[in-house]
C-alpha positions as CSV (number, residue, x, y, z in Angstrom):
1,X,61.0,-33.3,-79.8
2,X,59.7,-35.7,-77.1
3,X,56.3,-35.8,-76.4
4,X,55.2,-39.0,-75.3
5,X,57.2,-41.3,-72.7
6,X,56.7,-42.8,-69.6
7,X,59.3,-40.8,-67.3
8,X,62.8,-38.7,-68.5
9,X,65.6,-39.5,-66.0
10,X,68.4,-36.7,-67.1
11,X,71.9,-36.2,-66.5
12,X,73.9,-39.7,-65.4
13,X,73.5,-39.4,-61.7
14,X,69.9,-40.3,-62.6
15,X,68.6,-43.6,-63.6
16,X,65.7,-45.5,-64.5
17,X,66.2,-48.0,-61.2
18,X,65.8,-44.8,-59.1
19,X,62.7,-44.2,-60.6
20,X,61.2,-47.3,-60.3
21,X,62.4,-48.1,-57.1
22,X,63.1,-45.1,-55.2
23,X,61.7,-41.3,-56.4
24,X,58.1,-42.2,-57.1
25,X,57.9,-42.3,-60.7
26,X,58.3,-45.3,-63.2
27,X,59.4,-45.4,-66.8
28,X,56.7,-47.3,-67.4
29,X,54.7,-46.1,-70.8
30,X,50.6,-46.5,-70.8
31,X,49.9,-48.9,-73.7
32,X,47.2,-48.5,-76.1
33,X,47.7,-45.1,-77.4
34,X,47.4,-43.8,-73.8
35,X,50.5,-41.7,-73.6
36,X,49.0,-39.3,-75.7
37,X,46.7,-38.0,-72.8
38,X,48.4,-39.7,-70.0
39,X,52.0,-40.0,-68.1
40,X,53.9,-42.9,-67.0
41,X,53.5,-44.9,-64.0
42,X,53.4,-43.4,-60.5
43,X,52.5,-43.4,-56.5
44,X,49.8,-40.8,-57.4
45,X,48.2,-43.6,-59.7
46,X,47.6,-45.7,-56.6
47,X,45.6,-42.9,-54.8
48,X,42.3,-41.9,-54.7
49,X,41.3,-38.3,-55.6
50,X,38.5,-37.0,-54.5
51,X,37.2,-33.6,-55.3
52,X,34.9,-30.7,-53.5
53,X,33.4,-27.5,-55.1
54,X,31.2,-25.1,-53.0
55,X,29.8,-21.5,-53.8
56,X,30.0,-19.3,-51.0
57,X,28.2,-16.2,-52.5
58,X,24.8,-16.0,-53.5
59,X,25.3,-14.0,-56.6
60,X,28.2,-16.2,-57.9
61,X,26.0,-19.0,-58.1
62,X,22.9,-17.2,-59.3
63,X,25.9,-16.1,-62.3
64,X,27.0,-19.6,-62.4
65,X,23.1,-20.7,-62.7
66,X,22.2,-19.0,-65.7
67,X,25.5,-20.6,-67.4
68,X,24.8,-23.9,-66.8
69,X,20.8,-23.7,-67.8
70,X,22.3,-22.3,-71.3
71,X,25.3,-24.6,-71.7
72,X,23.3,-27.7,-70.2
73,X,20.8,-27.1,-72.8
74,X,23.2,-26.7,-75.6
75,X,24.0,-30.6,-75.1
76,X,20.1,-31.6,-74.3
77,X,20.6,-32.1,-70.5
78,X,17.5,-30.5,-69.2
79,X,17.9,-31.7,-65.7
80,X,20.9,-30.2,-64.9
81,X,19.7,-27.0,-66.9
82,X,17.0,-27.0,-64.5
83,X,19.4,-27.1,-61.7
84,X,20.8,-24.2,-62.8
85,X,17.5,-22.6,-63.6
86,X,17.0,-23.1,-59.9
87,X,19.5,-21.4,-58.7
88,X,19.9,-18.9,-60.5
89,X,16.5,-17.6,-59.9
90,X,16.6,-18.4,-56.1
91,X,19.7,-16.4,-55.8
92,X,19.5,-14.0,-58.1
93,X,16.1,-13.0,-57.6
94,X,14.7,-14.4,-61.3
95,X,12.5,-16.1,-62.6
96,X,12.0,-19.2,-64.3
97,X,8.8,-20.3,-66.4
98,X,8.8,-24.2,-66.3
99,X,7.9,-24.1,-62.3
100,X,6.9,-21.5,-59.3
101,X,9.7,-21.1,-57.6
102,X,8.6,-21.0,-53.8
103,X,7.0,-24.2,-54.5
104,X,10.4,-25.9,-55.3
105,X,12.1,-24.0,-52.0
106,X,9.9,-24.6,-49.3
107,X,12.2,-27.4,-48.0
């Protein structure tokens, strides 16, 4: 089976030049390995993607908060732990024991 190429043009009224000049994607292969993770050349490679996340309910994120404290801690990030401590508390109506909590939300 084939796994890793750079693009598959199939059936003959498809061909490579199409791809690299026409359709948007190009046969050619990452080096180095790379097509084990990664496709072939294309348009999308020369954009820039940018990404947004947002929480809208209160209770999600106080849910979301305790997760991160625990998994953040698992890998020794204590100040993204602490984020989640954060809000998990200040949504979710906890507390947490390495700071008062109306201290850190008066802003």
């Amino acid at each position: 089976a084939m796994r890793d190429y750079g693009a598959l043009f199939l059936g003959d009224r498809t061909c490579v030049p199409y791809g690299d000049k026409v359709i948007g994607t190009n046969h050619v292969l990452p080096t180095r390995g790379a097509a084990r993770y990664t496709g072939g050349l294309w348009v999308g490679k020369f954009l820039k993607t940018v990404t947004y996340q947002e929480v809208r309910d209160k209770m999600s994120s106080a849910q979301l908060g305790e997760i991160c404290g625990r998994l953040s801690r698992v890998e020794r990030f204590e100040g993204h732990a602490r984020s989640g401590d954060l809000r998990a508390a200040r949504f979710g109506g906890g507390q947490i024991d390495w700071a008062r909590l109306d201290e850190l939300t008066k802003r």
